[in-house]
N, C-alpha and C positions, 0 to 999 in steps of 0.2 A: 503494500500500500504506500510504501515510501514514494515510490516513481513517481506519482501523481501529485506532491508536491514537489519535489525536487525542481522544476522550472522557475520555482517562486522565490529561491533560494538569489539569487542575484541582486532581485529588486530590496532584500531585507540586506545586505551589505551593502548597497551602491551609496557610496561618499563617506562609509563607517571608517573610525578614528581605528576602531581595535576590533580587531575580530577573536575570539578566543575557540579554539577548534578540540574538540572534547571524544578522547578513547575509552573504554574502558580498562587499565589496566589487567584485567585476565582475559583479556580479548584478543589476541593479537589481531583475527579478523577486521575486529574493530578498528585500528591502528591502518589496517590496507587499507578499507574502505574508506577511512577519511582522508585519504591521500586520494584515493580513484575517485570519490565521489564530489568530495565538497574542496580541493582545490582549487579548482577552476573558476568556482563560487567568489574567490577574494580578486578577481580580474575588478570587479565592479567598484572595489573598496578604493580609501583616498590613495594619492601617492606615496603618503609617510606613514600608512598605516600603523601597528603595532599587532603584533599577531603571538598568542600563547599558544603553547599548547600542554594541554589540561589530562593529564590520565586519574578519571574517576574510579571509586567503588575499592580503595585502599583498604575499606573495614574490609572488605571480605576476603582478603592475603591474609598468609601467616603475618602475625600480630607481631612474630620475636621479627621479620625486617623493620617493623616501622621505630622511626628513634621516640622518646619519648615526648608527651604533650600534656601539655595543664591540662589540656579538655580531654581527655581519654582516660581513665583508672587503667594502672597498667593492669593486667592480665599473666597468669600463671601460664606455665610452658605448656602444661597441660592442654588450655587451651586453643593453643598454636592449631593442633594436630587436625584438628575439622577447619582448619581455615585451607583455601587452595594456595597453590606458589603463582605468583604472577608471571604472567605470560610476555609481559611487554617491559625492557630493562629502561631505563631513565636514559641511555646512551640511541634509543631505540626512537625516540620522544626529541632527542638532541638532534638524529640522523634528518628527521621529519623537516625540523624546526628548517636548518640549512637549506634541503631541498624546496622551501617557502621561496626562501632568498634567491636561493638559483631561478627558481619560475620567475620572480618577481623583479629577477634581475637587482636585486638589491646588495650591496657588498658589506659584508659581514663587520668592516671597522665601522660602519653609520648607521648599524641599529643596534640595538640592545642584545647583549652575549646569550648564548643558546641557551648555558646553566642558569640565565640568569630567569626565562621566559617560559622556562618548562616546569610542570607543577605536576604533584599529585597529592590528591585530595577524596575527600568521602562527601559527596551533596548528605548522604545521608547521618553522618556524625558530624560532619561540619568540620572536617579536621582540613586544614590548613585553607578554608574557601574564604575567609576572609583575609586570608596572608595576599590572595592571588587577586583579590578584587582591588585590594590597596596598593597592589603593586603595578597593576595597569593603569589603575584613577593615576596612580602621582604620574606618569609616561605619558598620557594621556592629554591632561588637563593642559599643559605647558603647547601638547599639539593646536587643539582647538583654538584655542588662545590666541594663537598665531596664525589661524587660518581664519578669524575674526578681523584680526587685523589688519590682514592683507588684503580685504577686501567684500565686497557680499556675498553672498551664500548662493550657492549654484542650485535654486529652486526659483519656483515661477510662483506667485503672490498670486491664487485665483481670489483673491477682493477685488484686487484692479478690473476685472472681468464688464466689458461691455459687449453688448451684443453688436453682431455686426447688421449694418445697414441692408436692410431687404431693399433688392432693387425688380425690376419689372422682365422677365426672359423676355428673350429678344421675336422666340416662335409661338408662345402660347400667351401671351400677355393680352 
C-alpha cells in the first residue's frame, strides 16, 4: 500500500531545511529501502539542506550494547537474552549518510561530519529522540535564518489572487 503514496513524497520535502530519513535498526531491509526508495525524494529539498539519518526501535536490541541513560533503568544481563542483535552497525548508517552527499553532490568538509548526523534512538522509550531533534533545530535555525535574509520565500501568496478579465470568443460571442 506504500506505492500509492510514494508520489506525494517530493511535494512534502520540496524547499525543506532538514530532512531526517529513518531505518529501523534490526532491519537491514529497512536501511536498503530507504536508500532505493526515498533518496531520490531529497532532489526537491533546499540547496543546504541538513539531512540525518535516524536508526529506530534500539529498545528492542540486546540492552548490554546500549551505553547507559538517565531515562532507561538499567537492566540485568539476564534480560539481554530475549532482546534481538541489531542488524544494521552505526558505520552502516555512516556508509548511507556519504552516499547523500555523493547524490547531492555535496563535499563532505561543508556539511556536518557523518558521526556527527547519524543517531539511534527508540520513538518508543524516547531514548536519545530528543538528543536528535536539538541537534538539527541548532543546524537548522542558523539555515532559515539566512534564507530569510536573503530574500522572499519561493511560494506564491494566493490572497493576491484576482480573477482574470472575461472577454467575448471571437466564434461564439
Amino acid at each position: 500500500g506504500r506505492e500509492q503514496f510514494h508520489g506525494l513524497g517530493s511535494m512534502y520535502c520540496r524547499g525543506a531545511a532538514a530532512v531526517i530519513l529513518t531505518y529501523d535498526v534490526n532491519s537491514l531491509q529497512s536501511l536498503t529501502e530507504l536508500e532505493e526508495r526515498f533518496l531520490a525524494l531529497t532532489d526537491s529539498a533546499s540547496a543546504d539542506c541538513i539531512f540525518a539519518i535516524v536508526g529506530n526501535k534500539v529498545d528492542l536490541t540486546d540492552d548490554c550494547a546500549l551505553p547507559p541513560d538517565e531515562n532507561r533503568p538499567e537492566k540485568s544481563v539476564a534480560s539481554c537474552s530475549s532482546k534481538v542483535r541489531k542488524q544494521v552497525r552505526a558505520e552502516d548508517a555512516i556508509a548511507l549518510y556519504k552516499k547523500i552527499l555523493k547524490y547531492k553532490m555535496l563535499d563532505e568538509k561543508d556539511v556536518p561530519a557523518a558521526e556527527k548526523m547519524c543517531f539511534e534512538t527508540s520513538a518508543k522509550t524516547g531514548y536519545k529522540v530528543d538528543y536528535l531533534f536539538e541537534t538539527v533545530f541548532e543546524m537548522v535555525v542558523p539555515i532559515i535564518a539566512r534564507q530569510k535574509a536573503e530574500g522572499p520565500p519561493q511560494t506564491v501568496d494566493i490572497t493576491d489572487y484576482k480573477p482574470a478579465k472575461r472577454t467575448k470568443s471571437g466564434c461564439c460571442a
